[in-house]
PDB file with SEQRES, HELIX, SHEET and CRYST1 records, atoms N, CA, C and O in Angstrom:
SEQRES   1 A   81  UNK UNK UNK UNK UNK UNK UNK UNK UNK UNK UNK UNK UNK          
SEQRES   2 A   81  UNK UNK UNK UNK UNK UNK UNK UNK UNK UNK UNK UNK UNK          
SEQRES   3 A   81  UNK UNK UNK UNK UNK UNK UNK UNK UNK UNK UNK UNK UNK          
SEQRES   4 A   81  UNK UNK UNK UNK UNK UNK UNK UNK UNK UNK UNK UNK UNK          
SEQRES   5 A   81  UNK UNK UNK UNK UNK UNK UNK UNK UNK UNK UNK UNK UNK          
SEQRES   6 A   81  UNK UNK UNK UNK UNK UNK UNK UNK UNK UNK UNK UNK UNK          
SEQRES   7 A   81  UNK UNK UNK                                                  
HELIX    1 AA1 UNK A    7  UNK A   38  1                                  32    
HELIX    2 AA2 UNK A   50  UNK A   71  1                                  22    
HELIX    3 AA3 UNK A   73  UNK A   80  1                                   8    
CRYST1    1.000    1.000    1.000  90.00  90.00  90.00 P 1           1          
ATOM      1  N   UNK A   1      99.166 115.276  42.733  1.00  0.00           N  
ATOM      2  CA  UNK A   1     100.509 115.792  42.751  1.00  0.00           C  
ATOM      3  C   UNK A   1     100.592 116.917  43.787  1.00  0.00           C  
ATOM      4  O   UNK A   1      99.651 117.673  44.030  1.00  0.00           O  
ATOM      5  N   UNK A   2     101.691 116.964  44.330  1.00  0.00           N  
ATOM      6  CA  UNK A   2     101.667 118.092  45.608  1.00  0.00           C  
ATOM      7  C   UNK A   2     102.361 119.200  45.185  1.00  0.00           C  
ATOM      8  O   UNK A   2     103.405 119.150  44.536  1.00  0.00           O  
ATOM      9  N   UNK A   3     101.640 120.485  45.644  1.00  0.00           N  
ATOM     10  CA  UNK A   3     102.116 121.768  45.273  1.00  0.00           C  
ATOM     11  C   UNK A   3     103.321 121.978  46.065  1.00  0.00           C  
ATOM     12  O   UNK A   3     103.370 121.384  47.142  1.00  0.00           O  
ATOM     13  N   UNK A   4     104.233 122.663  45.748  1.00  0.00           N  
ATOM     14  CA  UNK A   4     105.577 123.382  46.431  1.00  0.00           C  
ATOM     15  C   UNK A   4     104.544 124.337  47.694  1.00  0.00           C  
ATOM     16  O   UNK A   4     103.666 125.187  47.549  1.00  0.00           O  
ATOM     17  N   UNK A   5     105.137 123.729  48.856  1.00  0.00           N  
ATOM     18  CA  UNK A   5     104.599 124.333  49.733  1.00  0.00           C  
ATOM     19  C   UNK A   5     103.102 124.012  50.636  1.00  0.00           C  
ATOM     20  O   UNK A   5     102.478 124.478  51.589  1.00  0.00           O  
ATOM     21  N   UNK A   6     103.007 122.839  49.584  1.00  0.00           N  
ATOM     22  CA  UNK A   6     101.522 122.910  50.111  1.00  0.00           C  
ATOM     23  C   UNK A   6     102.081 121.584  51.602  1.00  0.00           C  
ATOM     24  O   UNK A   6     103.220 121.396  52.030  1.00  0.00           O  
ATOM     25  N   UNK A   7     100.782 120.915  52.033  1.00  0.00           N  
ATOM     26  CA  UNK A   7     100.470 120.136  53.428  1.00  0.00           C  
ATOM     27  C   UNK A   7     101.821 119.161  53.296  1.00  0.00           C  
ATOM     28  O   UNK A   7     102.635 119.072  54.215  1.00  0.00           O  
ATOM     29  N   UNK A   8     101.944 118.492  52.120  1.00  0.00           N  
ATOM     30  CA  UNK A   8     102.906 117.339  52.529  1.00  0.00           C  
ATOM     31  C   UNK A   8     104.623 118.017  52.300  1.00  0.00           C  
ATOM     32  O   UNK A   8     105.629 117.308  52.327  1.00  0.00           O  
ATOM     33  N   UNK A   9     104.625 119.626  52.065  1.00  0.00           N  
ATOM     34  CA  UNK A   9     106.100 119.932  52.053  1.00  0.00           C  
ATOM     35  C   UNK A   9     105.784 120.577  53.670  1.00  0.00           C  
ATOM     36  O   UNK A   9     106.866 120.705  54.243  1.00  0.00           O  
ATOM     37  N   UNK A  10     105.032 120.858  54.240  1.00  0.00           N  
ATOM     38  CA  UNK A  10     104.600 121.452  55.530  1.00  0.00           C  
ATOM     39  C   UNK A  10     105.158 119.858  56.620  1.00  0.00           C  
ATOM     40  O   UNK A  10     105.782 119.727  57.673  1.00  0.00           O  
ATOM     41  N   UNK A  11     104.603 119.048  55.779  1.00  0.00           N  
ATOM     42  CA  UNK A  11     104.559 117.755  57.382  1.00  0.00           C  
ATOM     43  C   UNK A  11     106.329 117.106  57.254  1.00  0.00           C  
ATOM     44  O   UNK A  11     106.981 116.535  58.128  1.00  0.00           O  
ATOM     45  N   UNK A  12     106.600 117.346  56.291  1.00  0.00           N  
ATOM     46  CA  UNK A  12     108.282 116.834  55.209  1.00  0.00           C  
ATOM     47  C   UNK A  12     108.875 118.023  56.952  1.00  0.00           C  
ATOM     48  O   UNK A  12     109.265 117.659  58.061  1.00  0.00           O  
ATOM     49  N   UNK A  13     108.688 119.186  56.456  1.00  0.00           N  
ATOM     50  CA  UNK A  13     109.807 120.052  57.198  1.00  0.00           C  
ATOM     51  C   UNK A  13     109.574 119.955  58.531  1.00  0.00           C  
ATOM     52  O   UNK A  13     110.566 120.046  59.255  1.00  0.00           O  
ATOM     53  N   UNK A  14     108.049 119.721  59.263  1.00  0.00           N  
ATOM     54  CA  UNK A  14     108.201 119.436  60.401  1.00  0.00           C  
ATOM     55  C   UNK A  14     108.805 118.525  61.172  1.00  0.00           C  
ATOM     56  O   UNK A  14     109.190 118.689  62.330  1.00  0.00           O  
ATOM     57  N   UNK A  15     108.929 116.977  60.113  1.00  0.00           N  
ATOM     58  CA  UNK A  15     109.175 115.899  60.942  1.00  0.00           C  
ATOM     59  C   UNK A  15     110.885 116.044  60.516  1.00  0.00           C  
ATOM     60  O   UNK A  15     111.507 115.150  61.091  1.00  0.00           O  
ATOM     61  N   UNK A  16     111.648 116.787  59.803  1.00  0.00           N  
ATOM     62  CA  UNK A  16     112.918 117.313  59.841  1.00  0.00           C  
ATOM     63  C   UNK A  16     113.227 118.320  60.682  1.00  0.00           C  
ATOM     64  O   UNK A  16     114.407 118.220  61.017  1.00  0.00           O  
ATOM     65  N   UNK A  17     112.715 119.200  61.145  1.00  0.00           N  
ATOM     66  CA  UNK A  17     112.656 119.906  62.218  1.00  0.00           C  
ATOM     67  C   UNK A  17     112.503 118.924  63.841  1.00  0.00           C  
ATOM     68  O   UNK A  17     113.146 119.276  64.829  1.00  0.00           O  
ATOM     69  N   UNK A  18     111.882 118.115  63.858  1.00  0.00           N  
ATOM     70  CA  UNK A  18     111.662 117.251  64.973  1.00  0.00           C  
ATOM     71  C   UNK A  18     112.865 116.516  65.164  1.00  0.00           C  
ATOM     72  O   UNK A  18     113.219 116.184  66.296  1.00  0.00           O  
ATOM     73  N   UNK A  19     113.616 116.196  63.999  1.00  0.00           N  
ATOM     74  CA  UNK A  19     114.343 114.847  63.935  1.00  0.00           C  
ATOM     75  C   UNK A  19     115.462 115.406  64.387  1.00  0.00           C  
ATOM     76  O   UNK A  19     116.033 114.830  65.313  1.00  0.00           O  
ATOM     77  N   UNK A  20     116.162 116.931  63.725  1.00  0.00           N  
ATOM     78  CA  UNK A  20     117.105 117.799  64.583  1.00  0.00           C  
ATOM     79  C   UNK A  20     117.287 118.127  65.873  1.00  0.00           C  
ATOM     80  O   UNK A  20     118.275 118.177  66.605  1.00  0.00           O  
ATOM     81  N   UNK A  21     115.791 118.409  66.048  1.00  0.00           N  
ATOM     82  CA  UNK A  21     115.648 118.527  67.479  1.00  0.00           C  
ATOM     83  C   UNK A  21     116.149 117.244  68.391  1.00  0.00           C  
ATOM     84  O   UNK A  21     116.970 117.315  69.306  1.00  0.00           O  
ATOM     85  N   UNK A  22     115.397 115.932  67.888  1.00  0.00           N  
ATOM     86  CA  UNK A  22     115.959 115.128  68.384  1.00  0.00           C  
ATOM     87  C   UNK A  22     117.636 114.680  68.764  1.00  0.00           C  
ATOM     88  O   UNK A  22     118.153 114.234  69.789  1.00  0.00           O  
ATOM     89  N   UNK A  23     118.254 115.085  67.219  1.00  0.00           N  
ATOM     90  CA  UNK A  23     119.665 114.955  67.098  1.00  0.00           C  
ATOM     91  C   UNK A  23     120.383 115.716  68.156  1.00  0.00           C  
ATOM     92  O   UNK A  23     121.160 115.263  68.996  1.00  0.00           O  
ATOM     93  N   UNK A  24     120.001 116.932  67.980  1.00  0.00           N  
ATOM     94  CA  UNK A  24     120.428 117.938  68.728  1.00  0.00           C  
ATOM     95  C   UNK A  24     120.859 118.049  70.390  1.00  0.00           C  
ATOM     96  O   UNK A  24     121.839 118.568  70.924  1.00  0.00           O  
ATOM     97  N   UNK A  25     119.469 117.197  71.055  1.00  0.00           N  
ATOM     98  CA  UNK A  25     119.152 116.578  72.426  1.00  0.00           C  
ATOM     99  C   UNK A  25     120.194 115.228  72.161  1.00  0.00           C  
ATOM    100  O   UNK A  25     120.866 115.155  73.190  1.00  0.00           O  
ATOM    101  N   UNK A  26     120.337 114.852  71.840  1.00  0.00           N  
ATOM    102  CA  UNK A  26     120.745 113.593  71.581  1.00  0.00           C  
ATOM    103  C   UNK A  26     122.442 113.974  71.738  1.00  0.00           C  
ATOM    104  O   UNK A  26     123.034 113.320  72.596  1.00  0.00           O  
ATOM    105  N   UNK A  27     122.959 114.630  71.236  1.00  0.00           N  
ATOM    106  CA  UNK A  27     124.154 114.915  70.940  1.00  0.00           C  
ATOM    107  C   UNK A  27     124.653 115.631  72.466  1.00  0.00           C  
ATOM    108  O   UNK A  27     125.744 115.447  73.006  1.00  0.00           O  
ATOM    109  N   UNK A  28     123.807 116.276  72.849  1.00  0.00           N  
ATOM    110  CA  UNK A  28     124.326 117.429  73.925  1.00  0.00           C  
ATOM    111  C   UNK A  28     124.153 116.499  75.279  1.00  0.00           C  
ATOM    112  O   UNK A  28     125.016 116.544  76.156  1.00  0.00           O  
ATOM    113  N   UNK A  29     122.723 115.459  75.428  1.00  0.00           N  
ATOM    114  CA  UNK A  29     123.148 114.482  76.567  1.00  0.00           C  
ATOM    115  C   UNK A  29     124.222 113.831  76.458  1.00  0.00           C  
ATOM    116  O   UNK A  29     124.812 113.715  77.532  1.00  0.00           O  
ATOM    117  N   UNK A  30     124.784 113.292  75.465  1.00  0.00           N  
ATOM    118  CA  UNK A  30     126.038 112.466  75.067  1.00  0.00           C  
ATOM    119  C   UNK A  30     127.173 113.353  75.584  1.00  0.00           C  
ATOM    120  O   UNK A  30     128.012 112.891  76.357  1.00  0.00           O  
ATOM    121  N   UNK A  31     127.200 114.371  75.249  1.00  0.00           N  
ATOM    122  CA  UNK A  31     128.559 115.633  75.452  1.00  0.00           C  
ATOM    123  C   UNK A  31     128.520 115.459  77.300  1.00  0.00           C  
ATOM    124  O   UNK A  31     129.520 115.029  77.875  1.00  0.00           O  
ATOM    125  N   UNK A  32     127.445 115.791  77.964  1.00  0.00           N  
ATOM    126  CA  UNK A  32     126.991 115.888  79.218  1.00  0.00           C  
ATOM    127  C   UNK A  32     127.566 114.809  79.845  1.00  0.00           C  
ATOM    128  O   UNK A  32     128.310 115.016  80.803  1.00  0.00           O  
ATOM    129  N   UNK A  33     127.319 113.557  79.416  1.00  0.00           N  
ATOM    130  CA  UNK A  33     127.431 112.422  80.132  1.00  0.00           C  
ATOM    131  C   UNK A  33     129.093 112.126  80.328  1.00  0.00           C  
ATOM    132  O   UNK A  33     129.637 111.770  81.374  1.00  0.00           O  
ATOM    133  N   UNK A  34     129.819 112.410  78.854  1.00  0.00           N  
ATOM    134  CA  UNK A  34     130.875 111.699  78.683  1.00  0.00           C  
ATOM    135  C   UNK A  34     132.103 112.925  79.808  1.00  0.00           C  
ATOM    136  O   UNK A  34     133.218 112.755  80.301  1.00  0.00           O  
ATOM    137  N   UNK A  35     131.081 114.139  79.794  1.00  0.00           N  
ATOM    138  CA  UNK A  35     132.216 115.035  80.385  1.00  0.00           C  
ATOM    139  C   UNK A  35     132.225 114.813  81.956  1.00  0.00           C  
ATOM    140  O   UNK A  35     133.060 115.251  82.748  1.00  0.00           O  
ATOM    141  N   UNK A  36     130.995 113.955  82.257  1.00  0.00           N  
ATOM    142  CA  UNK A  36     130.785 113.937  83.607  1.00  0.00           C  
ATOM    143  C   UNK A  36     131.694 112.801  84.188  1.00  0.00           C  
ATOM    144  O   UNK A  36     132.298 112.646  85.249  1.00  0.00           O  
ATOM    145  N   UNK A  37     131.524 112.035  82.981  1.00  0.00           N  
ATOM    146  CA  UNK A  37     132.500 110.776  83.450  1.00  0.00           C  
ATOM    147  C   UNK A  37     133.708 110.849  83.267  1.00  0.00           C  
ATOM    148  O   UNK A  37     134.394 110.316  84.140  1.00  0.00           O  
ATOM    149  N   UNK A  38     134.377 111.462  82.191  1.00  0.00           N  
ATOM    150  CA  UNK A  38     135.808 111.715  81.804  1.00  0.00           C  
ATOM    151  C   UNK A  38     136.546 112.675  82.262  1.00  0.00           C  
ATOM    152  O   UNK A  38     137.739 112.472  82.492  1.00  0.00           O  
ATOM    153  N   UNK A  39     135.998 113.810  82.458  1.00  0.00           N  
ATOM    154  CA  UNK A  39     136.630 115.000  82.608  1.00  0.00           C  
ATOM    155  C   UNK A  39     137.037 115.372  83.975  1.00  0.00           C  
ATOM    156  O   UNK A  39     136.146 115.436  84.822  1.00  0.00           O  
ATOM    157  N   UNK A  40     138.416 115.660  84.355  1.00  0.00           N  
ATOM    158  CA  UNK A  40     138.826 115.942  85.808  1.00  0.00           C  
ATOM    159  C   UNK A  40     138.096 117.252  86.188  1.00  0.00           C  
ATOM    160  O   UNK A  40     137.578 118.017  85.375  1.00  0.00           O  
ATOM    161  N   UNK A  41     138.118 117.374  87.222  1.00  0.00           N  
ATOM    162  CA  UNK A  41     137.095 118.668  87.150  1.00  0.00           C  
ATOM    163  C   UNK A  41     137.861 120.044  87.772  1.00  0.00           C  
ATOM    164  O   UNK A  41     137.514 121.213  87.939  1.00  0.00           O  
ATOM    165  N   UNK A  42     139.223 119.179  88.049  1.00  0.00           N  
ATOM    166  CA  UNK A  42     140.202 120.482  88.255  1.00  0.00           C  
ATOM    167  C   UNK A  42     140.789 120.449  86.852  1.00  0.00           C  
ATOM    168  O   UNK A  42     141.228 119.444  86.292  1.00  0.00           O  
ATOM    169  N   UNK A  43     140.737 121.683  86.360  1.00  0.00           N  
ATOM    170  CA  UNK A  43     141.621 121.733  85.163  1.00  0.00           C  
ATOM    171  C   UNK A  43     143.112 122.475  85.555  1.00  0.00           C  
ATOM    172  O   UNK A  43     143.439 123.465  86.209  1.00  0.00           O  
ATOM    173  N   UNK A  44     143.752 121.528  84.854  1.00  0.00           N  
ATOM    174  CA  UNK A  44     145.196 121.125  84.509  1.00  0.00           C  
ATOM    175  C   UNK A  44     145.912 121.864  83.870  1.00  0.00           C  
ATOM    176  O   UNK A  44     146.860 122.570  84.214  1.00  0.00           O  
ATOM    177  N   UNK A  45     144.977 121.521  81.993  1.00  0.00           N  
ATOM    178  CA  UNK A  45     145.946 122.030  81.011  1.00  0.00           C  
ATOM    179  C   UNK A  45     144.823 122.243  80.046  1.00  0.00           C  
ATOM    180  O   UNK A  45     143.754 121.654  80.207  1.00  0.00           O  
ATOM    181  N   UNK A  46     144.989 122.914  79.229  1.00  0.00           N  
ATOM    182  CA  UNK A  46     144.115 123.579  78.233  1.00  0.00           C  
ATOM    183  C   UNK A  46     143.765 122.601  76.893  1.00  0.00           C  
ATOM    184  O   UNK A  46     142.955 123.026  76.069  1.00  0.00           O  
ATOM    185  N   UNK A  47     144.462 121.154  76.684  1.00  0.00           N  
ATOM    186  CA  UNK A  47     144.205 120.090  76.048  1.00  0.00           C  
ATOM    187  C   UNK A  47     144.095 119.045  76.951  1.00  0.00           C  
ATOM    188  O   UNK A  47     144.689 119.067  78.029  1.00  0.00           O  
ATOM    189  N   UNK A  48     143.214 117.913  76.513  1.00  0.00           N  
ATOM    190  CA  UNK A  48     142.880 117.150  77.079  1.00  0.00           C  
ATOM    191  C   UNK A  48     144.091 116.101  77.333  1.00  0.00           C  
ATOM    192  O   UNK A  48     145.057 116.238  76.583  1.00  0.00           O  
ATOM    193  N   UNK A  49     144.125 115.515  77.884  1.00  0.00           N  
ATOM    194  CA  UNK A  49     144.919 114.516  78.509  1.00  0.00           C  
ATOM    195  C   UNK A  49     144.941 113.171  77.763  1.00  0.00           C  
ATOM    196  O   UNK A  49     144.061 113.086  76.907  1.00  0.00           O  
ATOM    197  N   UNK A  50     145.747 112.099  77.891  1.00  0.00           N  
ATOM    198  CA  UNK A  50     145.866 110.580  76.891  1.00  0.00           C  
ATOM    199  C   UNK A  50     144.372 110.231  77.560  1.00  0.00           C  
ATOM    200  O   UNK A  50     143.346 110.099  76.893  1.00  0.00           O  
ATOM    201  N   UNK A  51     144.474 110.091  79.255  1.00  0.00           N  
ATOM    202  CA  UNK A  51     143.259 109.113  79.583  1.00  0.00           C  
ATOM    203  C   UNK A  51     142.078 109.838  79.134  1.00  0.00           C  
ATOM    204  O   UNK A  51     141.155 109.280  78.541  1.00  0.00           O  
ATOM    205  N   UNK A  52     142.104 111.186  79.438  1.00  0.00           N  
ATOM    206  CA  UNK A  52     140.532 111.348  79.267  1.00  0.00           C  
ATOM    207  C   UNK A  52     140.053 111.998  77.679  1.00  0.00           C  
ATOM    208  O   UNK A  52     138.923 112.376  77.373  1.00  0.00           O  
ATOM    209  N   UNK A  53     141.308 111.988  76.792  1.00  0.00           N  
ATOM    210  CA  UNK A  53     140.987 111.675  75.439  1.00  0.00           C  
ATOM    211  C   UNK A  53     140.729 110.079  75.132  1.00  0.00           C  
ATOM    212  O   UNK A  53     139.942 109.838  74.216  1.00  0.00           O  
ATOM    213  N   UNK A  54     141.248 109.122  75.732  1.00  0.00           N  
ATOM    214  CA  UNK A  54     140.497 107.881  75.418  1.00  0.00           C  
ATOM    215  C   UNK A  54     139.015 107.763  76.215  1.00  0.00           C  
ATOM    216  O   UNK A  54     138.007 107.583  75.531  1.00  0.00           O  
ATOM    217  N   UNK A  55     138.962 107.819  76.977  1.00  0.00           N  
ATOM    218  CA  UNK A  55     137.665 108.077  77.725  1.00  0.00           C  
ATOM    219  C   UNK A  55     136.630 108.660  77.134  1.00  0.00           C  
ATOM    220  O   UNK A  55     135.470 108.253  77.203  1.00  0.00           O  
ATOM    221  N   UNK A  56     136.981 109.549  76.585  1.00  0.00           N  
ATOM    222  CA  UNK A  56     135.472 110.638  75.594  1.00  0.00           C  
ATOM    223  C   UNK A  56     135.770 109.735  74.836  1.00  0.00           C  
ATOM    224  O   UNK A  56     134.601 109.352  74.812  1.00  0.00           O  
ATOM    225  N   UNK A  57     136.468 108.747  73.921  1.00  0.00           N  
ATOM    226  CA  UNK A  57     136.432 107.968  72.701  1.00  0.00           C  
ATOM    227  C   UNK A  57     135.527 106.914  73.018  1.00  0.00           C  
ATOM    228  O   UNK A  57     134.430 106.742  72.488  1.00  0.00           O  
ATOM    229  N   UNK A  58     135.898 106.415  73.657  1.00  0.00           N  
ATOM    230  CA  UNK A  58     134.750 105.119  74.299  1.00  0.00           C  
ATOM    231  C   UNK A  58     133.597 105.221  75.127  1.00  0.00           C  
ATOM    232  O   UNK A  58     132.772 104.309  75.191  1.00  0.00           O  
ATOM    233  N   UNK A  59     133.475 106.558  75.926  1.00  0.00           N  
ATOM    234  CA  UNK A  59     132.452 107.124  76.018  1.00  0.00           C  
ATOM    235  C   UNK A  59     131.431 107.703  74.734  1.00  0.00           C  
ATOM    236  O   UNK A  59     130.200 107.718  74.732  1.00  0.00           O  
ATOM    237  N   UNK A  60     131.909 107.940  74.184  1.00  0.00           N  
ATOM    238  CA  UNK A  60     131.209 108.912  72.855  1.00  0.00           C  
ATOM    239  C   UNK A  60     130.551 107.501  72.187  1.00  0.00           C  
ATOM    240  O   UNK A  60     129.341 107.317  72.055  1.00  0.00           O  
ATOM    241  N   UNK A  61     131.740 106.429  71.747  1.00  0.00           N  
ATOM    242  CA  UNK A  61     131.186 105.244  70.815  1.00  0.00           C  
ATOM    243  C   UNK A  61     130.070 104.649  71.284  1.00  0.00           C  
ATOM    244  O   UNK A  61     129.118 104.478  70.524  1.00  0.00           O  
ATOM    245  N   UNK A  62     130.019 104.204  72.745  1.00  0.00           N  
ATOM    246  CA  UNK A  62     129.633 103.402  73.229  1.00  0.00           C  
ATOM    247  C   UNK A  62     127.987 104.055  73.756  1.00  0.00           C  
ATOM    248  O   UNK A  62     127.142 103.435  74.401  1.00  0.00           O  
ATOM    249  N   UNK A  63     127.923 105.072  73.387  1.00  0.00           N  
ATOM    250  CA  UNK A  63     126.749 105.882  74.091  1.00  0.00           C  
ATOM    251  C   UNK A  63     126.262 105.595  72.517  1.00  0.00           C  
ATOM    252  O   UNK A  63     125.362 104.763  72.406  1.00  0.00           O  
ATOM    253  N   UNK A  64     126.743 106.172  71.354  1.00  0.00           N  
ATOM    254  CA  UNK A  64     126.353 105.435  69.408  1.00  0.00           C  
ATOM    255  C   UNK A  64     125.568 104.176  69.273  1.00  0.00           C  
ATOM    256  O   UNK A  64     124.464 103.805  68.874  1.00  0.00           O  
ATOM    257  N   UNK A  65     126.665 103.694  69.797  1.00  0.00           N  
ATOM    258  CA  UNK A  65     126.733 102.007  69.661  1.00  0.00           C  
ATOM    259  C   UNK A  65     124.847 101.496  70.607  1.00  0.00           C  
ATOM    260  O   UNK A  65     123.933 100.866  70.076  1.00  0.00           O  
ATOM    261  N   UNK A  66     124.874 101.994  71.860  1.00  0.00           N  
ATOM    262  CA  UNK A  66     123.866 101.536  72.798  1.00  0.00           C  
ATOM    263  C   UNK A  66     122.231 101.938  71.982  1.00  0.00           C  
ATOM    264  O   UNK A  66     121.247 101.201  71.915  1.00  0.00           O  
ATOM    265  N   UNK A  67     122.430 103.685  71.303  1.00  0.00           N  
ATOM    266  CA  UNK A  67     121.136 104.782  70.875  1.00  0.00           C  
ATOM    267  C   UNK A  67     120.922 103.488  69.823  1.00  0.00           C  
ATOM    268  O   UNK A  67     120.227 102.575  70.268  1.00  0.00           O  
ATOM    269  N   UNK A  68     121.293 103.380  68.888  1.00  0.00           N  
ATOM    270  CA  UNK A  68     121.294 102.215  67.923  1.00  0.00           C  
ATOM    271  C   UNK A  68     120.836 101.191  68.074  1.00  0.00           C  
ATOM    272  O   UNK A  68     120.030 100.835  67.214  1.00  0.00           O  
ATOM    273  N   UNK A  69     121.044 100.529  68.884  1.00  0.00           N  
ATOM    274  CA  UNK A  69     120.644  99.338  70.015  1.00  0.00           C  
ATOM    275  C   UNK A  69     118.926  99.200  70.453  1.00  0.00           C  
ATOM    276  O   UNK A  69     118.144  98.252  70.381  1.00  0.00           O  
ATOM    277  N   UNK A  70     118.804 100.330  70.833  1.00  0.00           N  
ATOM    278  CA  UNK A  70     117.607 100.987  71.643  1.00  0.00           C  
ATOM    279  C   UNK A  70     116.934 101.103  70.025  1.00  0.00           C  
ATOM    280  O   UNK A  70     116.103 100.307  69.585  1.00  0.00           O  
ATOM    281  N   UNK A  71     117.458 102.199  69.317  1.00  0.00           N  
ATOM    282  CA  UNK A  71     116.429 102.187  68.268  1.00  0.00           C  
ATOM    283  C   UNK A  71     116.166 101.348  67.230  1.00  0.00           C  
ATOM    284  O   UNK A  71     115.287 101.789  66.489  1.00  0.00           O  
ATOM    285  N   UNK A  72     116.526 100.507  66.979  1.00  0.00           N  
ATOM    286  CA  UNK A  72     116.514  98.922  66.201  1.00  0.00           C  
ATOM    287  C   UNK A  72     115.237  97.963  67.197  1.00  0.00           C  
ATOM    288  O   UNK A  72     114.352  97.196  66.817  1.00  0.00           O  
ATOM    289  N   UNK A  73     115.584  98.365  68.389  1.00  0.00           N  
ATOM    290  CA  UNK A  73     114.742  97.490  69.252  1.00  0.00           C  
ATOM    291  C   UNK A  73     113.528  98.216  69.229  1.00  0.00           C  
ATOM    292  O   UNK A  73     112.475  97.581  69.170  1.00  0.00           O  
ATOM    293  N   UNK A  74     113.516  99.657  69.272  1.00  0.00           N  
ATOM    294  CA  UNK A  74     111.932 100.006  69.278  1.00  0.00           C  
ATOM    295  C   UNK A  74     111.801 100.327  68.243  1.00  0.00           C  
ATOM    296  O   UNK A  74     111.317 101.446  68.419  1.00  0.00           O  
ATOM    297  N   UNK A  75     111.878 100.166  67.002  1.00  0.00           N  
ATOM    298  CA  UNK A  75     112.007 100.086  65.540  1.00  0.00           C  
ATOM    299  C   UNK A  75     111.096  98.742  64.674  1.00  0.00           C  
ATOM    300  O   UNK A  75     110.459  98.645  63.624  1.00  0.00           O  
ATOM    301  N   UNK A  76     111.510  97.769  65.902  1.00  0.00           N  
ATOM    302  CA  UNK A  76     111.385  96.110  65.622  1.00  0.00           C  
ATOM    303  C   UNK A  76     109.547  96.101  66.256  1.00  0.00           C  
ATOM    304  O   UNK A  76     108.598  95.610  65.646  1.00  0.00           O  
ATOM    305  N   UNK A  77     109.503  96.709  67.446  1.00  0.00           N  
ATOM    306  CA  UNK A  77     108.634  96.729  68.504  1.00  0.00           C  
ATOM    307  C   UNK A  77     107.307  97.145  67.423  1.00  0.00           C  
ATOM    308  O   UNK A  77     106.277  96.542  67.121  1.00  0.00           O  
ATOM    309  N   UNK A  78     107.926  98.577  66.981  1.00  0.00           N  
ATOM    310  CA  UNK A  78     106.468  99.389  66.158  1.00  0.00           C  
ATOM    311  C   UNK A  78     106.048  98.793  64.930  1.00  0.00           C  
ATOM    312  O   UNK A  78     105.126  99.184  64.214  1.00  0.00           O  
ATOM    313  N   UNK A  79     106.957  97.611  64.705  1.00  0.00           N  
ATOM    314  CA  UNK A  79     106.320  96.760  63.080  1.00  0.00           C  
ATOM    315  C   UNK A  79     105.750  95.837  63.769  1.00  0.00           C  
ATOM    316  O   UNK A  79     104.921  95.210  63.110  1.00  0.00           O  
ATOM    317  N   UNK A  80     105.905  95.407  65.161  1.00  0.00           N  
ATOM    318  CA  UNK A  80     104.752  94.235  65.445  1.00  0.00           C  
ATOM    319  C   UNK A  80     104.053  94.717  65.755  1.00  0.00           C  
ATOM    320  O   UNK A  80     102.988  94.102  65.720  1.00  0.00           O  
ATOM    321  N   UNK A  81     104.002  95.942  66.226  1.00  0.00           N  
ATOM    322  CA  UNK A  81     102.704  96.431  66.650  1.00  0.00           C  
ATOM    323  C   UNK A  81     101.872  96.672  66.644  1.00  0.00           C  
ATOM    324  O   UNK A  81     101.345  97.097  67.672  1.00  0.00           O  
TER     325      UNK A  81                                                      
END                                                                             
């Protein structure tokens, strides 16, 4: 039985700590990408616009939709492996 605190609540918080990290990276390339592609780079107006509020929408999904994609596939990869 494992103590509060002991090795396996130690390896629990690291690989939750990792997985944030991951999220974290994950989230902010997504922000990066979609602003690079959507966003006019003269600003206008202090809310976003119809096009480039649809643009971050299908940018944002479609960047979801692909990570998912990718991780199912190397998901599939590490059980044959």
């Amino acid at each position: 039985m494992a103590m509060p605190g002991g090795p396996d609540t130690e390896k629990a918080m690291k690989m939750a700590q990792q997985e944030m990290d991951y999220r974290v990276d994950l989230y902010n390339r997504m922000v990066a990408t979609c602003y690079d592609k959507c966003m006019d780079k003269r600003y206008k107006e202090g809310e976003l616009n119809v096009g480039e509020n649809s643009c971050v929408d299908r940018c944002s999904s479609k960047y979801w939709q692909v990570t998912g994609i990718v991780g199912q596939m190397l998901g599939g990869q590490g059980a044959m492996g």
